[in-house]
N, C-alpha and C positions, 0 to 999 in steps of 0.2 A: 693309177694308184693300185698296188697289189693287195691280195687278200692279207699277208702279214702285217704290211702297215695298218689297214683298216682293223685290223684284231688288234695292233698297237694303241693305237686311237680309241678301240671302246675298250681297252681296258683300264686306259688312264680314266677314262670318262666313267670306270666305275666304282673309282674312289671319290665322287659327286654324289653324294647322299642328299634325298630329298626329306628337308628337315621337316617339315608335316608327319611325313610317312615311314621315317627312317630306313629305309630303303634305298640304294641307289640309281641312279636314272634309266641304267642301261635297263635293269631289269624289272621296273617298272613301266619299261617299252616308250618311252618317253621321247626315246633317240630313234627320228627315221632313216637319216643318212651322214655320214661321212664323208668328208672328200677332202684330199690333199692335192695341192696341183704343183708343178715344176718349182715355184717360186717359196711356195714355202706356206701357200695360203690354205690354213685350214678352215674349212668350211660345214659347220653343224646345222642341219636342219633338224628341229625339235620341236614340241608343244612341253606344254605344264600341263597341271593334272586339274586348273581351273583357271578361266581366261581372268579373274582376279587375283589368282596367287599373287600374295603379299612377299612370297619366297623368290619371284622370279629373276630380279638383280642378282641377287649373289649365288642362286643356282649360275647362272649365265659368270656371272665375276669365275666362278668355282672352273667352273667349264674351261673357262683361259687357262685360270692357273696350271691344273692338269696339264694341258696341250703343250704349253709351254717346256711342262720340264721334257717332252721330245726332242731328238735334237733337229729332227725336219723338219718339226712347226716354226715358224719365223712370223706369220701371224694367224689370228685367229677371227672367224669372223661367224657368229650365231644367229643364224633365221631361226624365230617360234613365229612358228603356223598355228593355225589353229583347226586347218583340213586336211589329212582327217581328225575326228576331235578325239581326244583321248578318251581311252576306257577302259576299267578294269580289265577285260580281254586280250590286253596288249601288253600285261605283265607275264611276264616268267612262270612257272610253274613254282621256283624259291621265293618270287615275289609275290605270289597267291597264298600259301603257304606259310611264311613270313607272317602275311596281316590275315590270314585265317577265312580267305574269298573261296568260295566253295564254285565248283564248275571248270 
């Protein structure tokens, strides 16, 4: 997969607002990888921002959607990990800024 597809992929992926935090995923660092392969399989490894997020269906529902409207995505397939565990530190400098996290 090339770097343009992969900037494709996180930019759909950052019309995915995380409805807690209204923030979107990408830049709440939420998204560890991308991957598109020959076939059309997209492949999101990600975490939430707590292993009970009551958001995390329709984050993930949301995720599809996006990938979808690509026209090389043909399907979509979301790993949430949970190692490494998310943290403030792994937001954006807009995402810090945004909700007012200092550091």
């Amino acid at each position: 997969m090339d770097e343009e597809m992969k900037g494709s992929m996180l930019g759909a992926l950052e019309n995915v607002i995380d409805p807690e935090l209204g923030i979107d995923i990408v830049n709440l660092g939420l998204i560890y990888d991308v991957a598109l392969d020959e076939e059309g399989l997209a492949t999101v490894t990600m975490t939430l921002t707590s292993m009970g997020c009551p958001m995390g269906p329709q984050i993930v529902g949301n995720i599809k959607q996006e990938l979808f409207e690509l026209p090389e995505v043909k399907e979509v397939e979301v790993d949430v990990v949970w190692s490494p565990p998310w943290s403030k530190d792994m937001m954006s400098r807009y995402a810090k800024m945004a909700l007012g996290v200092h550091g």
